[in-house]
N, C-alpha and C positions, 0 to 999 in steps of 0.2 A: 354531702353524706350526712344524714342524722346522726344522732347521738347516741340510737337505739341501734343503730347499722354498726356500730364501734362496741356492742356488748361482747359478742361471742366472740370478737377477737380479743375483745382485752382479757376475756375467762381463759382462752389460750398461751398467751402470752406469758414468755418467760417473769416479768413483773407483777404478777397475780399470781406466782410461786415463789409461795414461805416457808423456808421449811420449820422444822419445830427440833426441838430436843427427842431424844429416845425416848425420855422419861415420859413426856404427854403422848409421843404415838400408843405407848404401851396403857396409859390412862385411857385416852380415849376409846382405843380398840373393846379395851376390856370392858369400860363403864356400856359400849351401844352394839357391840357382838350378842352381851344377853339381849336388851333390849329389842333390836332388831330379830334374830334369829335363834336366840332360844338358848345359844350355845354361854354357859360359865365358863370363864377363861382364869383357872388358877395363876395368874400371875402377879408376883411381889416386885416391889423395886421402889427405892428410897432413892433421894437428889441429897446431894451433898455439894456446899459451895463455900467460898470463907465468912461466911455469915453462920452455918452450920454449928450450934452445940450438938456435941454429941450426946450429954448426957440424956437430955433432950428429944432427939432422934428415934434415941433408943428407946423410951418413953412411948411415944408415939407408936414405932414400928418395932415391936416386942420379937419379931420373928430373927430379929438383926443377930440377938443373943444367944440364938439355938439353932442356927445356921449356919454350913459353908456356904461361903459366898465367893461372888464373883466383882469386879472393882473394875471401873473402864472411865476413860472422859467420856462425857454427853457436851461436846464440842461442833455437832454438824462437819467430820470428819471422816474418813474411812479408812481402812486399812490399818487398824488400832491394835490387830492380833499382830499382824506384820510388823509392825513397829515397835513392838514391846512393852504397851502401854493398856496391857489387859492382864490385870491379875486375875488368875483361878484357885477354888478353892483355900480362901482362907480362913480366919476368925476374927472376927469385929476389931479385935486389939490390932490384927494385923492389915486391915481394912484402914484404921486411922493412921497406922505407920505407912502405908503405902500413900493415903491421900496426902499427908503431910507431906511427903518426900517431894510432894509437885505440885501441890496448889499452888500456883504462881509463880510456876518456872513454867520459862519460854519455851516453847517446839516449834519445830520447821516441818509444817505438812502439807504436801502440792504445792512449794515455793512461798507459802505464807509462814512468819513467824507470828508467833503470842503464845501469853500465858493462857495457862489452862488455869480456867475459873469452874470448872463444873463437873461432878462426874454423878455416876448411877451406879447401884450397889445394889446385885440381883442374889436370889439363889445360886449357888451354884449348882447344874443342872446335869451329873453324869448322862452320856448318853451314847449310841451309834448312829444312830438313822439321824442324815441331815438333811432338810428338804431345801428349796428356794420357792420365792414365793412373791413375783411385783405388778403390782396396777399400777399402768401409767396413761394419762389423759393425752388425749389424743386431740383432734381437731373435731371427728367424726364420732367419735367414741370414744373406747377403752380398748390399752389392751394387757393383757393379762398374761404372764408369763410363770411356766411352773417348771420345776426339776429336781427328779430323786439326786442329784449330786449338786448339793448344795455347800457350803462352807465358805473357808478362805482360796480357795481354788477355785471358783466359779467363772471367772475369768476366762482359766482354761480349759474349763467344759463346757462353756457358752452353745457349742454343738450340740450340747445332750437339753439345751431349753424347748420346751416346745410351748408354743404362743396359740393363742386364739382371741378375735380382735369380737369386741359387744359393743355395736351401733350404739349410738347414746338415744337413752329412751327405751332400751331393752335390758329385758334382767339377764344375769348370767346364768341359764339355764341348764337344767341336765346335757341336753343335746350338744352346747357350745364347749361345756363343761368337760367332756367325755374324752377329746382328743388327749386333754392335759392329763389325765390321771389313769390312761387305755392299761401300761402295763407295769403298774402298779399291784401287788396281791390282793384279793379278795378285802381278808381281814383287816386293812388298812383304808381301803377305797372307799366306804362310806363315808370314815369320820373325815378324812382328807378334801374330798367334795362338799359334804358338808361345812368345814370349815371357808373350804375355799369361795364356794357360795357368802359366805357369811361375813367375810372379809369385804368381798365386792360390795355387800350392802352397807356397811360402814362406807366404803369408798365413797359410795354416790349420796349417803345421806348427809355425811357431813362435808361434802363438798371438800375432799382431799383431790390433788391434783397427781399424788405419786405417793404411793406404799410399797416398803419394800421388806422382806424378812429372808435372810442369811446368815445364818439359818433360822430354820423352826424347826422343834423335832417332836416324838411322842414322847408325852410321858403319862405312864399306866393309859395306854390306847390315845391320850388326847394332846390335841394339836398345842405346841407352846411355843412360841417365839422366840428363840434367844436374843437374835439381833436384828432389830428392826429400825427402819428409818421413814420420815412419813413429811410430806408438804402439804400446803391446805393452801384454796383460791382465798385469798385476804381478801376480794372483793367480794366475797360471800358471806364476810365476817356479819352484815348489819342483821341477816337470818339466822346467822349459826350461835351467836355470843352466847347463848343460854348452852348449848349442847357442850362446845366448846369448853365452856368455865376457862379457868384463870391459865388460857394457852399464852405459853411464850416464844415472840418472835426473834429469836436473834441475829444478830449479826452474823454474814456470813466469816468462820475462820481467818481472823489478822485482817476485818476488816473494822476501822474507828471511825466513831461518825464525829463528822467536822462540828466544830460549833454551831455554823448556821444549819447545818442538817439535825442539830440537836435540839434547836429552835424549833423548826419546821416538826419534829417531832413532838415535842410538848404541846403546839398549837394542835397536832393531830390529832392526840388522845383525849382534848377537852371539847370537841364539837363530832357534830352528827354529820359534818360533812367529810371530802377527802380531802388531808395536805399530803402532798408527798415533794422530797425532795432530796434526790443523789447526788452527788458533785464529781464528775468524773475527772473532769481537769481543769485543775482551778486558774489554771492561765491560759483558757482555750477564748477564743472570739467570738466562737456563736454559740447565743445560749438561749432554752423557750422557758414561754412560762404560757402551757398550754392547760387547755379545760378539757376532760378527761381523759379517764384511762385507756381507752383504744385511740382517742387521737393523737394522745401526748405518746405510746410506742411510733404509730405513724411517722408524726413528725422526725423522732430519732432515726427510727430507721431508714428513713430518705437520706434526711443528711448524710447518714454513714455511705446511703448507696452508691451518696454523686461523691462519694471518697474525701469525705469530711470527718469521717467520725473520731478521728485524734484531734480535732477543731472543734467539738462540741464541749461544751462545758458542765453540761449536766440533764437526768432527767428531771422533769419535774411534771407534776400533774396536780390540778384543781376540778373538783366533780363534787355532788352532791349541794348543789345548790348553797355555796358558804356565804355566810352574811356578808355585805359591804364591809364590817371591820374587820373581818377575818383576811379575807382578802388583801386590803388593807397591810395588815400585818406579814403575811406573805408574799405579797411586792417588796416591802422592805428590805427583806431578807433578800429575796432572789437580785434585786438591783443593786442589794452591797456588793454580792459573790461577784456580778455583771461586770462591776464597773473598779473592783479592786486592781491594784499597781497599775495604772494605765499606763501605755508604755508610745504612746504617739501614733499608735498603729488602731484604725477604725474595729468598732467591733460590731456586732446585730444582734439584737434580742426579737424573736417570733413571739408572738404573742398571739396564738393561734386556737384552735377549735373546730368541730366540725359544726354541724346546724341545730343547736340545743335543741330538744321539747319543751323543756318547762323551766329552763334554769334562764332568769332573766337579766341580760348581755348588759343593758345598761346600768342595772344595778350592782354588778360584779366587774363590771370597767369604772363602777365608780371608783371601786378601792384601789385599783392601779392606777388611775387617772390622780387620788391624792399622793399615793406614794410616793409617782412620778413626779407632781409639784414639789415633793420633799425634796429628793433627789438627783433633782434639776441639775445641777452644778455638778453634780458625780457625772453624772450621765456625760453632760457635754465635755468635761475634762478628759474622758473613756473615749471620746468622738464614737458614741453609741449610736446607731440608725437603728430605729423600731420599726418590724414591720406586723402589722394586722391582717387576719385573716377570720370573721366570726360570722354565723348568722344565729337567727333564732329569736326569740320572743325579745322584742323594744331591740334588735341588734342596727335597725339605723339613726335611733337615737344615741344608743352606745358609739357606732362611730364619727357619728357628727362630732362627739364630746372629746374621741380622740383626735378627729381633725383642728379642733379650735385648739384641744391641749398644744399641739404641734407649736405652731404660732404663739401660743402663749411662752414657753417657756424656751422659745429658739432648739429644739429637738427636732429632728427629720422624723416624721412619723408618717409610714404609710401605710394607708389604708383600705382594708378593698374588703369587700362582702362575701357571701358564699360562688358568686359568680365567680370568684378566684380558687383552682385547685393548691391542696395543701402538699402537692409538692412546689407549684408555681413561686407559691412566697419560699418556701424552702431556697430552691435555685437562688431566688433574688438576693436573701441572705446572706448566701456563699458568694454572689459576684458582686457585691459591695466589697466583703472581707478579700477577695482575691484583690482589687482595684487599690484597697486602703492600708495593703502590707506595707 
């Protein structure tokens, strides 16, 4: 399978979904809604965090001072009115007493505990009319879902949604458009289509994967978001980064990124290629260190299939052509996580890929092939078996280099070419580790 044959699934895939803070949905929207289609989106809203002066703040965003407002975390969380962690209608003074009260007190929300490090501080927006309003990426498309009974009850009027699904490559037209807003009044119908058109444009142009607003309402006729939530394909990031400006990815709710995923993270932000790397259980046996982002879901999701995936130890992916020491560098890491408390029980690292186009195997096996020499003595203390699986430009000079590595440094390393399918090595993986409990 090419390299080119693994795009539109990795653009699918749950690991090309980031989500973002409220705060940048509501930047973004507003900053390329005019842009795109015409429409001005009156919308304020200030980020507060413990780095926050307020005096500061206030400086900056002057509306803070002559406002009720409204006070929430910007946590990538839900159910924030539910839980009692949405003030309305206050006054600035009462704004910093309600942030202070919890900036860095723990919560429990959907089984995750942490502090809340972040929230948003809106107008606050008297109103009746609640709308709903989500694009969500599909496989084929898009699809779009709307509903005059919007709110914290959405749940349980999920009945009153009505959906209509746009082919990707197609704009959301009047005609597609027409189901979602049939009975709707007159005097509202225009600016709500038009909006909802305008939204969609946003969707496809900066390559959001899911937008969501529960609600949005009118105010003086025009469409405003109260609460909204938004994901963008990170592998779209290398086109978007100017539209985009200074988006932030965070972590999802009570989760910490391990030391060596904090590595692996520093390494990412200073090159033009991809690092990534998750750690789902640090004392699992089988672990990859594969070349891109559709092969490296692949590979996990086999493993999980043949009923391994409490046995996996992390995802990880390499794409974007990274230099020999980049690489390099990211063997290190991935071979410490590999090869830490070895407990006498064999383990398997995949070292896998589908059939690059341009990205050259030998050159990018060279930096595991050094790290590998480093690591020599971890490796064989872990009783580690490497299995390969690459092809693609110079890939049988690549694995000649890991066949000699083998022999060099007393490692079991096997090796096979595109002629081998990526669940094949997968299998072999798990029936080493099944044999070496």
């Amino acid at each position: 399978m090419l390299e080119s044959e693994f795009f539109d699934f990795s653009r699918r895939s749950a690991m090309a979904r980031k989500k973002i803070r409220e705060y940048d949905s509501k930047r973004l929207l507003k900053e390329h809604l005019k842009r795109l289609s015409g429409i001005a989106l009156e919308v304020k809203s200030a980020q507060v965090t413990e780095s926050t002066d307020f005096d500061e703040l206030i400086e900056k965003e002057p509306w803070l001072s002559c406002t009720r407002l409204v006070v929430k975390p910007d946590m990538l969380f839900g159910k924030r009115g539910k839980s009692g962690l949405v003030a309305l209608n206050l006054d600035f003074s009462q704004v910093i007493e309600f942030v202070k009260e919890r900036l860095g007190k723990e919560v429990e929300m959907g089984g995750a505990k942490a502090p809340i490090t972040t929230f948003i501080v809106e107008p606050f927006i008297p109103h009746t009319d609640e709308f709903y309003l989500s694009i969500t990426s599909e496989r084929l498309g898009s699809t779009v879902s709307f509903s005059e009974c919007g709110g914290i009850e959405i749940e349980e009027n999920w009945d009153k949604v009505k959906q209509v699904f746009v082919p990707t490559g197609q704009p959301l037209n009047t005609e597609l458009c027409a189901p979602l807003i049939a009975t709707l009044s007159l005097e509202v119908r225009g600016k709500i289509e038009a909006f909802v058109k305008g939204v969609f444009n946003v969707f496809e142009d900066l390559d959001f994967t899911f937008i969501e607003m529960n609600p949005f309402t009118l105010v003086n006729g025009e469409p405003y978001p109260l609460d909204m939530r938004g994901e963008l394909d990170d592998t779209a990031s290398f086109k978007n980064f100017q539209k985009w400006g200074d988006v932030e990815f965070p972590l999802p709710f009570g989760r910490v990124m391990t030391p060596a995923e904090q590595l692996v993270y520093a390494m990412d932000e200073k090159t033009s290629a991809s690092l990534k790397l998750s750690i789902l259980n640090a004392k699992a046996r089988i672990w990859t260190m594969v070349a891109g982002g559709g092969a490296s879901v692949i590979y996990a999701d086999t493993v999980g299939d043949l009923g391994y995936a409490t046995d996996l130890g992390n995802y990880a992916e390499y794409s974007g052509a990274p230099k020999e020491e980049e690489v390099l560098h990211y063997a290190r890491v991935l071979l410490d996580c590999a090869t830490s408390n070895p407990d006498g029980r064999g383990r398997a690292l995949i070292v896998g890929g589908g059939i690059a186009n341009f990205t050259d195997v030998a050159a990018t096996f060279g930096g595991i092939i050094r790290a590998m020499r480093e690591k020599q003595n971890r490796m064989r203390e872990a009783k580690l078996r490497v299995f390969v699986r690459r092809g693609g430009p110079n890939w049988q000079q690549g694995l000649a280099k890991m066949r000699a590595l083998s022999k060099e440094i007393n490692v079991p390393i096997e090796v096979y070419g595109p002629e081998e399918s990526m669940t094949g090595i997968c299998k072999q993986a798990i029936d080493y580790v099944k044999v070496s409990a």
